[in-house]
C-alpha positions as a Markdown table, in Angstrom:
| # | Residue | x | y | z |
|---|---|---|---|---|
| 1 | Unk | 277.9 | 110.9 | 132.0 |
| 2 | Unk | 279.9 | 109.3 | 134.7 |
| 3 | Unk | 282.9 | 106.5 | 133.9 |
| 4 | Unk | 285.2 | 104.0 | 135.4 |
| 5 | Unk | 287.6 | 101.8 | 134.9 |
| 6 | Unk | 287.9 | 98.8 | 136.5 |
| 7 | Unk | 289.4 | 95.3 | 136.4 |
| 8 | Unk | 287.4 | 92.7 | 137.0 |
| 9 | Unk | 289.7 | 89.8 | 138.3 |
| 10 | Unk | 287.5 | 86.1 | 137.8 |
| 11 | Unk | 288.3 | 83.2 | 140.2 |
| 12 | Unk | 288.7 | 79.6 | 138.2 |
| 13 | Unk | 285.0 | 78.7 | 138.6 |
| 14 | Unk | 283.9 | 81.8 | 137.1 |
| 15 | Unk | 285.8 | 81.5 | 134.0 |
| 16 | Unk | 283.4 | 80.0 | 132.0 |
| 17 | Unk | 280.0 | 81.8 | 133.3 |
| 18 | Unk | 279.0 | 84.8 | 130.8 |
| 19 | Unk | 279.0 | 87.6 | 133.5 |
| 20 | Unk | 279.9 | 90.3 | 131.5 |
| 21 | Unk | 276.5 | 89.2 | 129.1 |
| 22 | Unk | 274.4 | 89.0 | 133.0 |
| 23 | Unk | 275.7 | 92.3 | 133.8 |
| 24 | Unk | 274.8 | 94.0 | 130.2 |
| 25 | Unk | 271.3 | 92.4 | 130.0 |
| 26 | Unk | 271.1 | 93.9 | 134.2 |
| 27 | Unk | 272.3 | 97.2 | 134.1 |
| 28 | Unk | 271.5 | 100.0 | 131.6 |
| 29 | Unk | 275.6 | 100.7 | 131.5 |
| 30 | Unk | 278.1 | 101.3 | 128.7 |
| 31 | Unk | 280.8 | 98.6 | 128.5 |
| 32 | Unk | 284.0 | 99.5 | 126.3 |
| 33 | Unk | 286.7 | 96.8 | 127.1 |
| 34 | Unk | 290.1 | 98.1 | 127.4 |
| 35 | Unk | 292.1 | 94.6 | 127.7 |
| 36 | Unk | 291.9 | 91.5 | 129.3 |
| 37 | Unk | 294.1 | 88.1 | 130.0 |
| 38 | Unk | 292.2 | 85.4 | 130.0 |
| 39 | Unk | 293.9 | 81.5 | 130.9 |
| 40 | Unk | 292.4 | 78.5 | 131.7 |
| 41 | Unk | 293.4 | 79.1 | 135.1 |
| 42 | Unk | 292.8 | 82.3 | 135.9 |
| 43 | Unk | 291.5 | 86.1 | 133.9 |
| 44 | Unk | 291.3 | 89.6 | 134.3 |
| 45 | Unk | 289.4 | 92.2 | 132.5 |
| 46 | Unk | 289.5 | 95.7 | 132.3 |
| 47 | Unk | 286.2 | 98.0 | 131.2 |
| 48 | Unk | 285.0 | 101.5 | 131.0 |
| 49 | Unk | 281.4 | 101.5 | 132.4 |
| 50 | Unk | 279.8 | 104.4 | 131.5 |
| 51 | Unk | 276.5 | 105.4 | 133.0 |
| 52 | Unk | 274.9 | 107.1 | 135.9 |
| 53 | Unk | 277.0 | 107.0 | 139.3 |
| 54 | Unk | 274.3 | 104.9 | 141.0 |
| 55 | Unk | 274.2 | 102.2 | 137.9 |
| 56 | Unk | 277.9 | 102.0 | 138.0 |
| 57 | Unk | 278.2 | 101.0 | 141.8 |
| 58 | Unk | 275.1 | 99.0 | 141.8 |
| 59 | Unk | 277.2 | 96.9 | 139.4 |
| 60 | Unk | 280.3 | 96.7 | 141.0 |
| 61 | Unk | 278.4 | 95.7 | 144.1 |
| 62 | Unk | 277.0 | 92.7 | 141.8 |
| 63 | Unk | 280.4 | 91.6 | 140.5 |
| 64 | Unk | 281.7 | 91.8 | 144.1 |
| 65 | Unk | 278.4 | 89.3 | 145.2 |
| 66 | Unk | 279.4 | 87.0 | 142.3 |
| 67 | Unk | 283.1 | 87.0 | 144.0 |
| 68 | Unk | 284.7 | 88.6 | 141.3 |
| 69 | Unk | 287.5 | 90.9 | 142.7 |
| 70 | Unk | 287.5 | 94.4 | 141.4 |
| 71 | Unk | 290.7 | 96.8 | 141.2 |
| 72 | Unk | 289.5 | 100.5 | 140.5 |
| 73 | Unk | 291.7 | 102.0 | 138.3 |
| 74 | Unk | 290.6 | 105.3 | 136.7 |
């Protein structure tokens, strides 16, 4: 099955909304996360999604929509 890293970089309003829960409950997609730095200020997240290609960039393209910024890195 398909995977990629990404980070997912949260602007200060964000910081407190459960996305990551929003995009389990949307998206039939693996989530293994790799590290994160979270401040009150500001946080970053890196995940392995693992599922189909489509399912995987449907999500992205959600998180981007919320105006999270995402950094592919694997």
């Amino acid at each position: 099955m398909p995977n990629q890293v990404v980070r997912l970089i949260f602007p200060p309003h964000l910081l407190d909304v459960p996305i990551i829960n929003q995009l389990i409950r949307r998206y039939e997609l693996t989530f293994n996360i790799l590290r994160a730095e979270v401040t009150a200020q500001e946080g970053w997240v890196d995940v392995q999604l693992t599922g189909s290609a489509a399912a995987i960039e449907d999500a992205i393209a959600w998180l981007s929509g919320r105006g999270i910024e995402i950094q592919r890195l694997a």
